[in-house]
C-alpha positions as CSV (number, residue, x, y, z in Angstrom):
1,X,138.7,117.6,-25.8
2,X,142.2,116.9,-26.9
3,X,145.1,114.7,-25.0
4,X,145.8,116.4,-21.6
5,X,149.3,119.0,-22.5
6,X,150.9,121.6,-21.6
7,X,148.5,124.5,-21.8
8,X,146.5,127.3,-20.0
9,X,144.1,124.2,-19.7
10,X,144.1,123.3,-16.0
11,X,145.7,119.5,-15.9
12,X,144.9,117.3,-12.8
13,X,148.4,115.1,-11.9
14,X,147.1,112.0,-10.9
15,X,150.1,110.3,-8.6
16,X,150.0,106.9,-7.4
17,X,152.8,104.2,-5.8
18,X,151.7,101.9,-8.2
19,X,149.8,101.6,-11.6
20,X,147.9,98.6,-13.2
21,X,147.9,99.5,-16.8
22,X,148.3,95.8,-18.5
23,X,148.7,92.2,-17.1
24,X,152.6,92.7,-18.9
25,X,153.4,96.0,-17.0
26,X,154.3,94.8,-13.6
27,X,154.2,98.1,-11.8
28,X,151.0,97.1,-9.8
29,X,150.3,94.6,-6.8
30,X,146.7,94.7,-6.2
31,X,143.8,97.0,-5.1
32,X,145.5,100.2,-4.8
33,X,147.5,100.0,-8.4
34,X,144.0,98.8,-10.3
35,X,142.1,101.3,-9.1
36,X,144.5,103.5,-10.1
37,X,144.9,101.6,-14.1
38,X,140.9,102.3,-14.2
39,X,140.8,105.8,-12.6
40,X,143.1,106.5,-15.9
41,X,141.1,104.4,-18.0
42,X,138.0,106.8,-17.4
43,X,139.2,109.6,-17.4
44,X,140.6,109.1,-20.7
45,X,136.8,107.9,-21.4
46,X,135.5,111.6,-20.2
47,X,137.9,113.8,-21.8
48,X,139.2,115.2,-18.9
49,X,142.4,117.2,-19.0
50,X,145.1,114.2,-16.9
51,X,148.1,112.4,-16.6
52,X,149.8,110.2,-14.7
53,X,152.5,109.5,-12.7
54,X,154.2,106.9,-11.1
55,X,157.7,104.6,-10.6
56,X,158.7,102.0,-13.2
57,X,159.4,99.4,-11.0
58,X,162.0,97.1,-13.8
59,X,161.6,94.1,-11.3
60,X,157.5,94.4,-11.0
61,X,156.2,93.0,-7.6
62,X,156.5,89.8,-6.9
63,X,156.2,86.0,-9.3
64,X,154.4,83.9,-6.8
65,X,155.7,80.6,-6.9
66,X,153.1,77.7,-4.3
67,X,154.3,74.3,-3.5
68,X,151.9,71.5,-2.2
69,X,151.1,72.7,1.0
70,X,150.7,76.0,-0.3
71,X,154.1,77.6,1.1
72,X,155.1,80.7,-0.8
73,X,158.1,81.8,-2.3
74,X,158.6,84.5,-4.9
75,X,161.0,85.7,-7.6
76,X,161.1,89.4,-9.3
77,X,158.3,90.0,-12.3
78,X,160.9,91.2,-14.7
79,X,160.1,93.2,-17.7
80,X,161.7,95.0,-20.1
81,X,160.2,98.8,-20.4
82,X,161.5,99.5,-23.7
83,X,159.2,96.9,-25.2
84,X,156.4,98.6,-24.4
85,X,156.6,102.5,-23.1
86,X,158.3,106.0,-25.4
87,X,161.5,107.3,-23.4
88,X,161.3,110.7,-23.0
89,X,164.0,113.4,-23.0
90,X,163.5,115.1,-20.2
91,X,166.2,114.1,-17.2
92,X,165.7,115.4,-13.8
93,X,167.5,115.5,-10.3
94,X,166.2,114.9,-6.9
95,X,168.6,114.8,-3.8
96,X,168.8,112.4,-1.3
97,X,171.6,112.7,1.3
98,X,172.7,115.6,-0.4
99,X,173.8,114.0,-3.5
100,X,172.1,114.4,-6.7
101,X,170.1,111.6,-8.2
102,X,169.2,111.5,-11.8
103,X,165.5,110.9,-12.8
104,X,164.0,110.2,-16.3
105,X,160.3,109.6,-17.3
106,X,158.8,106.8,-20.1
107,X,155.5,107.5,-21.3
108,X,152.7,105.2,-21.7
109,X,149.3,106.4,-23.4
110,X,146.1,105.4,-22.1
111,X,143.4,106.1,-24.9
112,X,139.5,106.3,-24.1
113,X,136.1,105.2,-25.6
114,X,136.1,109.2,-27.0
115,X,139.5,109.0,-28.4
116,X,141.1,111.3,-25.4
117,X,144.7,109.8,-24.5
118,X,145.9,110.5,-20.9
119,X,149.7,109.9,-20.8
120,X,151.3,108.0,-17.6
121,X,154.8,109.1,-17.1
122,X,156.9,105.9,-15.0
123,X,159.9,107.7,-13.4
124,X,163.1,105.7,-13.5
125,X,166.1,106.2,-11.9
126,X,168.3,103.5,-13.7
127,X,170.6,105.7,-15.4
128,X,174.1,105.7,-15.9
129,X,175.1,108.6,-14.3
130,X,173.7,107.7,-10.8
131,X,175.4,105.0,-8.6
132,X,174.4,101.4,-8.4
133,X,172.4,101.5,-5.4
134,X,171.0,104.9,-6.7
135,X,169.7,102.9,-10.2
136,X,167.7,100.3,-8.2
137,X,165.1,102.7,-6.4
138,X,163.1,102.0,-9.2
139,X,163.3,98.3,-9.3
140,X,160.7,96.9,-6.8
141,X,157.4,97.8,-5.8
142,X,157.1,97.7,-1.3
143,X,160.7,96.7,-1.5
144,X,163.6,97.7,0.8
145,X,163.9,99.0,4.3
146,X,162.6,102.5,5.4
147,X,165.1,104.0,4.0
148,X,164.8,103.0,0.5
149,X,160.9,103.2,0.4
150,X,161.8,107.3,1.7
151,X,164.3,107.6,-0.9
152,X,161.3,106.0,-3.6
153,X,159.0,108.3,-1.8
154,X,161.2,111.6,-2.6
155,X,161.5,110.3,-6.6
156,X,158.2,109.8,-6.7
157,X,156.7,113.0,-5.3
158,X,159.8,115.8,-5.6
159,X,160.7,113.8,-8.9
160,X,157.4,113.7,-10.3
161,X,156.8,117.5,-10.1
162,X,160.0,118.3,-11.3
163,X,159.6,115.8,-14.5
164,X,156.1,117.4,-15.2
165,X,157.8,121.4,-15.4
166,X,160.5,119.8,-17.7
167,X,157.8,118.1,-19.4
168,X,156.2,121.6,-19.9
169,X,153.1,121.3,-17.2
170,X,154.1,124.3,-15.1
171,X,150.8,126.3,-14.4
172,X,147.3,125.4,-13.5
173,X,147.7,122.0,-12.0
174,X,146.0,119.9,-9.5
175,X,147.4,117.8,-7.8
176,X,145.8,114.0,-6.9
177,X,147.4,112.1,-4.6
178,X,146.1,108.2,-4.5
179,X,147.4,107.2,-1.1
180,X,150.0,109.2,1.2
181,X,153.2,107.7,-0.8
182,X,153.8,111.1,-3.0
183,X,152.8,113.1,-0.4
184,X,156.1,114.8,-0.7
185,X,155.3,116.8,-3.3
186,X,153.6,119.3,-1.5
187,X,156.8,120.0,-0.2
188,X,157.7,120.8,-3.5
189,X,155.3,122.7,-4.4
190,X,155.4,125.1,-0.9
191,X,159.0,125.4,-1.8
192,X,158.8,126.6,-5.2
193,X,156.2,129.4,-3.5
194,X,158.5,130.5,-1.2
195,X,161.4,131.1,-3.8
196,X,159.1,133.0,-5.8
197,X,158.0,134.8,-3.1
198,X,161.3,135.3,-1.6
199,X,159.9,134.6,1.5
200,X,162.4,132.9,4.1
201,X,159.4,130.8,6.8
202,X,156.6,129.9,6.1
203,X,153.1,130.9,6.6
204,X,149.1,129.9,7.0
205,X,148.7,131.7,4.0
206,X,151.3,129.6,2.0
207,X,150.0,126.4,3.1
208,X,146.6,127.2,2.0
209,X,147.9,128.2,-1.3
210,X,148.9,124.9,-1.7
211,X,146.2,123.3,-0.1
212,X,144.2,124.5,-3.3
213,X,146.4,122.4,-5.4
214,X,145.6,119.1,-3.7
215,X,143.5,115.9,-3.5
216,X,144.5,113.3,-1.3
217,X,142.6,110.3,-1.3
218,X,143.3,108.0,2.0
219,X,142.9,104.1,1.5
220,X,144.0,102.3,4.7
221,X,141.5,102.0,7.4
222,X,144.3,100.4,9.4
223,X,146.4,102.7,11.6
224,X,149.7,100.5,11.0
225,X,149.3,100.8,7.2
226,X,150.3,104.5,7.0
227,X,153.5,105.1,6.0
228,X,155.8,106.5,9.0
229,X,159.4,107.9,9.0
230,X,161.6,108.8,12.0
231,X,162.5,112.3,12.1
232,X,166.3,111.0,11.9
233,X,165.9,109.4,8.9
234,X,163.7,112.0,7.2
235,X,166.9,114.9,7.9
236,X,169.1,111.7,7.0
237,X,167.4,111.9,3.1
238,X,165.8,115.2,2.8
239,X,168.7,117.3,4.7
240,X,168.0,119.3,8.1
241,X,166.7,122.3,5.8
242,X,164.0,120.3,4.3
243,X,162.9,119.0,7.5
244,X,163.4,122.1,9.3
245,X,160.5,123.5,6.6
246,X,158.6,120.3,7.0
247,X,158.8,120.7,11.1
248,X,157.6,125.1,10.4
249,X,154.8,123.8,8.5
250,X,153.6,121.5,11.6
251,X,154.0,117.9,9.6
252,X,155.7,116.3,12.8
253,X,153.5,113.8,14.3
254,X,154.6,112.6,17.1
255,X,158.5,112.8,16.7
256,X,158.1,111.4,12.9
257,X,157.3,112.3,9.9
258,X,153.3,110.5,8.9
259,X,153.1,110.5,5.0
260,X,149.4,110.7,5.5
261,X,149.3,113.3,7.6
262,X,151.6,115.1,5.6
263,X,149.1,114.6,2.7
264,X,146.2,115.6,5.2
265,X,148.1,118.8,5.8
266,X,148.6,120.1,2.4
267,X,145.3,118.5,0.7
268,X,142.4,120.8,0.2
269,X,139.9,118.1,-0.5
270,X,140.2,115.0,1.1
271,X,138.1,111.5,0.5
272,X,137.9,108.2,1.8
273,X,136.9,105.2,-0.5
274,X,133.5,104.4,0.3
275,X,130.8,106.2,2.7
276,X,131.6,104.0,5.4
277,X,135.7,104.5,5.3
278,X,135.0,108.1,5.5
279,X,133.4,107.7,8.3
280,X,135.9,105.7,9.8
281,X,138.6,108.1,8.8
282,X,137.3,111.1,10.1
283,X,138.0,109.4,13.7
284,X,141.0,108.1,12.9
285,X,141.8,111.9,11.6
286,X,139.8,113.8,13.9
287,X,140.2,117.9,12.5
288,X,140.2,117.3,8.9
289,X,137.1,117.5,7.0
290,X,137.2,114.1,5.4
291,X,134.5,113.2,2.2
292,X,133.6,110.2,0.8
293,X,134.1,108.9,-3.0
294,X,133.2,105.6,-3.4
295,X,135.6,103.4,-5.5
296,X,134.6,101.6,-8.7
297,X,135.8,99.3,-11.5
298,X,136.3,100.3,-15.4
299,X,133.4,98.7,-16.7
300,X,134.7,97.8,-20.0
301,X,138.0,96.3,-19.0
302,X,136.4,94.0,-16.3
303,X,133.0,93.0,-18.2
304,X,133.8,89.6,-19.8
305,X,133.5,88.8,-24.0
306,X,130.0,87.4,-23.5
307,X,128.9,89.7,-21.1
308,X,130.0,92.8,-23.4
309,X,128.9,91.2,-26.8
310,X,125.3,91.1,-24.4
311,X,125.7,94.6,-23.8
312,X,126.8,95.7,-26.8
313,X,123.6,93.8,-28.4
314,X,120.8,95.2,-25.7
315,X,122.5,98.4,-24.0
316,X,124.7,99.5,-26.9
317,X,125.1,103.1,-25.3
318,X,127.0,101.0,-21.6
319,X,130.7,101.6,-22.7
320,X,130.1,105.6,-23.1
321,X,127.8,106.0,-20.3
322,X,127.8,102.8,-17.8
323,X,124.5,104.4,-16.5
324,X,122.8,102.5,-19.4
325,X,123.9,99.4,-17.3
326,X,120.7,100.0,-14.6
327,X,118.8,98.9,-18.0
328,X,120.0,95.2,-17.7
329,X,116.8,94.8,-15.8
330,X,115.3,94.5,-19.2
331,X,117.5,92.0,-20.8
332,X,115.8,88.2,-20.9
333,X,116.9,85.8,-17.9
334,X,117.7,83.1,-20.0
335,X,119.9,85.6,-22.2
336,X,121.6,86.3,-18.4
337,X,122.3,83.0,-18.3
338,X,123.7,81.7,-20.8
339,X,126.1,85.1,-21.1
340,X,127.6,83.9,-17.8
341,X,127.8,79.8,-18.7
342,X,130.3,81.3,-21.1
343,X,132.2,82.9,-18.9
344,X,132.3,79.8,-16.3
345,X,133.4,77.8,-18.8
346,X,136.3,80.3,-19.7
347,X,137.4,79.5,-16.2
348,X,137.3,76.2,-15.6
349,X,139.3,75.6,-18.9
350,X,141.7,78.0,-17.5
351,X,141.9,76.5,-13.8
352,X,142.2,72.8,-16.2
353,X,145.5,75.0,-18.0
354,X,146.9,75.5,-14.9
355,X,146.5,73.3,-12.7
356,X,145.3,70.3,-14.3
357,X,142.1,69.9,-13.0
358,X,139.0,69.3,-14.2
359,X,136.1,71.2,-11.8
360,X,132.2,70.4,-13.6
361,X,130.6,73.2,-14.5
362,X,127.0,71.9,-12.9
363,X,128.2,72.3,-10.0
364,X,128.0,75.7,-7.5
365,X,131.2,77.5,-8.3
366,X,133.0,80.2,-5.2
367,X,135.3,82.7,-5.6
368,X,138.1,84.0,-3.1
369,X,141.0,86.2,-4.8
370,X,142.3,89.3,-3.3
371,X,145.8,89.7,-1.5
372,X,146.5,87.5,0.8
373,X,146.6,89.0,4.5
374,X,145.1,88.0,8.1
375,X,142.2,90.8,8.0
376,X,140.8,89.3,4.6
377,X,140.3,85.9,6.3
378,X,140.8,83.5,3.7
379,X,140.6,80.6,6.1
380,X,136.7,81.5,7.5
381,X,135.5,79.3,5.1
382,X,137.2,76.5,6.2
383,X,135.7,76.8,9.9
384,X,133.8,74.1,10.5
385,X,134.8,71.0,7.9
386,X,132.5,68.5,8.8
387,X,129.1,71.4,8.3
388,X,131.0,72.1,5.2
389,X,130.6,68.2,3.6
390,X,127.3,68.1,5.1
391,X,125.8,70.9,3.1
392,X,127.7,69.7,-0.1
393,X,126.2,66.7,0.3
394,X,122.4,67.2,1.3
395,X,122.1,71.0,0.0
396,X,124.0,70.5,-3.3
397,X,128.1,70.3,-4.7
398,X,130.8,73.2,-3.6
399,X,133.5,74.0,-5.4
400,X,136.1,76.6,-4.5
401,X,138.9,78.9,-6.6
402,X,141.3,80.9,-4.8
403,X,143.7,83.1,-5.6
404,X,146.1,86.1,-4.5
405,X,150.0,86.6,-3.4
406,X,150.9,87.3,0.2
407,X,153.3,90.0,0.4
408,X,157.1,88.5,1.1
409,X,157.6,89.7,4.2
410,X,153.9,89.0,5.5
411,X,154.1,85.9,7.4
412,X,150.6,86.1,8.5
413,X,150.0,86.1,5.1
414,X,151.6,83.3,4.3
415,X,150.1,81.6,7.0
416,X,146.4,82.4,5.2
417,X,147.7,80.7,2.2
418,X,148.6,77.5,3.9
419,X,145.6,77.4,6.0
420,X,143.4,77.2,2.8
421,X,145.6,74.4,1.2
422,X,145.1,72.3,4.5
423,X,141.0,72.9,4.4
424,X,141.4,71.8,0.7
425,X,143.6,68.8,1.6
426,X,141.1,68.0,4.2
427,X,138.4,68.1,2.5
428,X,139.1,66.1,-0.4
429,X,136.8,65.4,-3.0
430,X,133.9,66.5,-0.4
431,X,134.5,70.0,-1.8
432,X,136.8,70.8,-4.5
433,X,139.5,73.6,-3.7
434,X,141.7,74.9,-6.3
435,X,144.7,77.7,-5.5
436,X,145.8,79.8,-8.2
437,X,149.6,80.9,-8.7
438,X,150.5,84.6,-10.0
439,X,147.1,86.1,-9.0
440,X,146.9,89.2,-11.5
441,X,144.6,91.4,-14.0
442,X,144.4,88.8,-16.8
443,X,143.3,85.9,-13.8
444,X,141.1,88.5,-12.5
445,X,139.1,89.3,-15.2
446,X,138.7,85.8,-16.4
447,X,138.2,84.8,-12.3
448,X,135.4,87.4,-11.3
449,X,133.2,86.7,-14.8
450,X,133.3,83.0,-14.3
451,X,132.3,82.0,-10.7
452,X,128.5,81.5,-9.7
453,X,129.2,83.7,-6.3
454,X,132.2,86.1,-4.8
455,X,132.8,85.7,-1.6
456,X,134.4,88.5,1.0
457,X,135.5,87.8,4.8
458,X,137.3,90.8,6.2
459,X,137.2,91.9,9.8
460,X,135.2,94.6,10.3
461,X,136.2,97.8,9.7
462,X,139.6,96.9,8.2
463,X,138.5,96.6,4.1
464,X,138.4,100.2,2.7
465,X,136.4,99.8,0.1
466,X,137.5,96.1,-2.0
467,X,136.6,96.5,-5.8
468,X,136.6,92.5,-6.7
469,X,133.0,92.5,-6.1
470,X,132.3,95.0,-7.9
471,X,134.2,93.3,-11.1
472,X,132.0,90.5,-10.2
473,X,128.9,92.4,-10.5
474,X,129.4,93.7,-13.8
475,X,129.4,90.1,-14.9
476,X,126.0,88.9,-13.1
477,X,127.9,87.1,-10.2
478,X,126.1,88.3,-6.7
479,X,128.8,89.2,-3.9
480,X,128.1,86.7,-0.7
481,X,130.1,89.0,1.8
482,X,130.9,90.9,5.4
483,X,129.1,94.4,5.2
484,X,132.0,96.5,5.2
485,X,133.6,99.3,2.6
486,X,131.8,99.4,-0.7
487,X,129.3,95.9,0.6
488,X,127.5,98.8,2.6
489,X,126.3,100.7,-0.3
490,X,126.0,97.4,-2.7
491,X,124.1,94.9,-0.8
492,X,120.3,94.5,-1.2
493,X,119.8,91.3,0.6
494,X,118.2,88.3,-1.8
495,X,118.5,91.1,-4.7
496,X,122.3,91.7,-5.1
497,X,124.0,89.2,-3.4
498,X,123.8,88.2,0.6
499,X,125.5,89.5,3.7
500,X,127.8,87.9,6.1
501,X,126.8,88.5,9.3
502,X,125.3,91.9,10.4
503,X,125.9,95.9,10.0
504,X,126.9,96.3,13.7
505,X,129.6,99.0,14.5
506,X,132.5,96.8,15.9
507,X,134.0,93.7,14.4
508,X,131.9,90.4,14.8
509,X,134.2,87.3,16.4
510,X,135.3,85.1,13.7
511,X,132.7,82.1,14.9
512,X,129.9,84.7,14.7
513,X,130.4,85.0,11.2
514,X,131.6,81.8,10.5
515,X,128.2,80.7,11.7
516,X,126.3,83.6,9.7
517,X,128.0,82.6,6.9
518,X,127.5,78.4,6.6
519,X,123.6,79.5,7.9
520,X,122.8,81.3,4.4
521,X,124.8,79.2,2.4
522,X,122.9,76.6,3.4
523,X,119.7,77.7,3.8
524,X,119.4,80.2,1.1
525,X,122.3,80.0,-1.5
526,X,122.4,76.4,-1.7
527,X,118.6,75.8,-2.1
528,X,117.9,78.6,-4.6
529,X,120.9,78.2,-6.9
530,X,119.4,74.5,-7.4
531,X,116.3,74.7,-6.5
532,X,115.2,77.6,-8.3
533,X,117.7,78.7,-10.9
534,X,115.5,81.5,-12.4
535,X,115.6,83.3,-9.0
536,X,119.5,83.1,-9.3
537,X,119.7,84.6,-12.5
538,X,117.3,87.1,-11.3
539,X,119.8,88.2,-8.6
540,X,123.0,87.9,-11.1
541,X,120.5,90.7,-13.2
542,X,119.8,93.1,-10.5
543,X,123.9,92.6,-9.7
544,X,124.5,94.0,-13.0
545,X,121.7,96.6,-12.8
546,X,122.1,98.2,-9.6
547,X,125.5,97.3,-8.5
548,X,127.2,97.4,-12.1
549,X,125.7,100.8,-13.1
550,X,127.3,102.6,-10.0
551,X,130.4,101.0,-9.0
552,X,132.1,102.0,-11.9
553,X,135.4,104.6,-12.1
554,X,133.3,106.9,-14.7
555,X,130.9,107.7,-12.1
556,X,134.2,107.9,-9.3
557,X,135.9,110.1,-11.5
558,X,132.9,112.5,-12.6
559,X,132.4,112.6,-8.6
560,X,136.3,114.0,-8.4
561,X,135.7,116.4,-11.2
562,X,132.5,117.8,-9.8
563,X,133.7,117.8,-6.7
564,X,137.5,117.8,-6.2
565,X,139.3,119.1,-9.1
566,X,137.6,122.1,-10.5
567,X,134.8,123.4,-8.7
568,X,137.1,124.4,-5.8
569,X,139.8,125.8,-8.0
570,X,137.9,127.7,-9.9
């Protein structure tokens, strides 16, 4: 199949807040924008007909910057766009207030294992002929008040559709949207039915028309993490005739306007991220008929040198088809092993680069790196000091890497990040605990290959889905974590990792699974990974069998395809 253009070909507009493309294209701050990087990645892979879109974000996210009691500050992730993406010609307007605001598009080509290129268009509003404020609504990723993340929100989903018409995409499209933030352009699109219709209010029948050009997909578990608007502000941006047609088409919620109910509204299939988030997002949106695709990881761009050259030796057929991964089971243990000694050691020279430290590579080695935030409970760990120094002494030697930025205004956080460096300080030489600045893709990769176990503490039922583990996995490291998002479907206890505390409906109290989680360690982690290293590797080869073969974005985006994008528009 050729590169997704304009044609009679039905294209699938993939819209996300943010985009992790490349370790030097700052447009991405975590989960949400990585998932979204290897969503492209496989679709490219497959051949199907996609593109991109997104903000270009000059200033990126954040530079995390730690001093020695782990207190963060940050500076902007500048870049410079015209190093590495193709302007394009096309200049579009959007209005906010009333006056017009000039939107262009730079194009960056994603190209698959088949030779299919999905383009990415970054919309950018730093042009000349807009004012200075106007030119930085494209400068920071979860910058600004309310009113500059609306005034993002209307680039990104009104600008967006308008740059793909003037790009030449006008008919057959569907319409993905990865979280609520371009929810917006279904307002677009209902708009540009009712000029062609001529029709002057909307109808059931004109919503549904739309409704069969779009795919939301709803991330946040977490009530408070949906983007909200006051009805004030929203006729302050969009003007009263836009929210007059937002209000007729029943997108008020509760005196506001709900970005994800506005995407709820207008979507005609809708998915959580994992079987267990739809579930919890079907009560948290009780009327919509909610699915479930569970997230995944591009296999090829997470799966370490020696772990690939593995592959590419014993399963050559794993990059085109990462099914071919569930026939790891057959590759030697010792072959297992010493795949992943390379990998550790790739870390630990990197931790020595950074931080100047020298961490053995004997010795048991734990992972912790994800965004830093109170639900993700960095600090669980750290729970009972003195049990901790027992274990490493009698059971066998701990070490620890963190990593991951606390966003700026999140003083909780913050607060995460300094509890860590106080456990670390308190423990000493008892267990080794290093913190890692500028958490990103390149750390990632190099991070979630080289550890000997991943650990995951959320409170129950706040993680989504995570995909860190899952990066793990493809790399033989098991996933020591809470069951919750994708842990439910992954964990086969002693054969893919271990769990943290039980399934039970409602969170556990943090000294519940505190306690769950020093009992394993210490009674079955410890003693197997030195008392019995062939049953380890066994478990890091059932990690990469079942969890590796499945928890990948070609299987995720086949599920879409099947199930989402054409099937129902057909």
């Amino acid at each position: 199949m050729q590169a997704a253009s304009p044609s009679s070909v039905t294209t699938v507009a993939y819209f996300s807040m943010e985009v992790g493309l490349s370790p030097e294209v700052f447009t991405y701050s975590g989960g949400l924008g990585v998932l979204a990087g290897d969503t492209l990645r496989s679709a490219a892979d497959l051949g199907v007909p996609l593109v991109g879109v997104t903000l270009i974000y000059r200033k990126g996210y954040i530079r995390q910057h730690l001093d020695d009691q782990g207190n963060q500050s940050e500076s902007p992730a500048s870049w410079n766009p015209e190093d590495l993406l193709e302007p394009m010609e096309p200049v579009v307007t959007v209005s906010l207030e009333g006056r017009p605001v000039q939107v262009r598009a730079w194009r960056y080509p994603v190209r698959g294992h088949s030779g299919h290129t999905v383009p990415v268009f970054f919309l950018d509003t730093a042009l000349p002929e807009n004012s200075e404020w106007d030119r930085t609504l494209t400068d920071h990723l979860y910058g600004g008040d309310d009113y500059y993340r609306l005034c993002q929100e209307v680039v990104l989903g009104m600008g967006g559709v308008a740059m793909l018409s003037a790009l030449g995409f006008r008919d057959r499209m569907v319409y993905h949207l990865n979280e609520g933030h371009s929810a917006l352009l279904a307002l677009s699109l209902l708009e540009s039915r009712l000029q062609a219709g001529g029709a002057s209010a909307v109808s059931e029948a004109d919503v549904e028309a739309v409704r069969r050009q779009c795919v939301f997909t709803t991330h946040t578990p977490v009530p408070a993490g949906h983007d909200k608007f006051s009805w004030e502000l929203v006729e302050k941006v969009l003007g009263r005739a836009r929210a007059d047609l937002l209000k007729a088409s029943h997108c008020c919620v509760n005196g506001g306007l709900n970005m994800t109910h506005l995407a709820l509204r207008f979507a005609g299939f809708i998915n959580g991220v994992a079987m267990r988030h739809g579930e919890i997002s079907t009560g948290m949106f009780p009327g919509y008929p909610i699915d479930a695709v569970t997230n995944g990881v591009h296999a090829a761009t997470w799966t370490s040198r020696p772990c690939a050259d593995l592959f590419d030796r014993r399963i050559p057929e794993w990059r085109k088809d990462n099914f071919y991964l569930r026939y790891a089971v057959g590759i030697s243990l010792p072959e297992i092993t010493e795949a992943h000694a390379q990998a550790k050691r790739a870390l630990l020279d990197e931790v020595e680069r950074r931080r100047g430290v020298s961490l053995p590579e004997s010795v048991l080695t734990i992972g912790f790196a994800r965004r830093a935030t109170t639900y993700k409970r960095p600090d669980l760990l750290f729970s009972d000091l003195e049990r901790l120094r027992g274990m490493a002494r009698q059971g066998g030697p701990l070490q620890v890497i963190y990593g991951g930025k606390a966003h700026p205004r999140d003083e909780g956080g913050k607060e995460m990040i300094r509890r860590v460096f106080q456990g670390a300080a308190a423990l000493g030489d008892a267990v080794r605990v290093v913190y890692l600045e500028n958490y990103d893709m390149a750390l990632g990769k190099i991070l979630c290959a080289g550890v000997d176990l991943w650990l995951n503490t959320p409170l129950r039922p706040q993680e989504a889905s995570g995909t860190s583990g899952m990066k793990a996995a493809l790399n033989g490291v098991p996933s020591f974590s809470v069951l919750d998002g994708w842990w439910v479907e992954g964990h086969v206890e002693h054969v893919t990792g271990w769990a943290i505390g039980d399934d039970s409906a409602g969170p556990e109290e943090y000294s519940q699974d505190a306690a769950s989680m020093y009992d394993k360690l210490e009674r079955v982690i410890l003693p197997l990974y030195y008392g019995r290293p062939e049953a380890y590797a066994r478990v890091r080869r059932y990690a990469i069998a079942l969890n590796g073969s499945f928890f990948n974005t070609q299987r995720m985006v086949s599920q879409y395809v099947t199930n989402a994008y054409f099937p129902a528009r057909e």
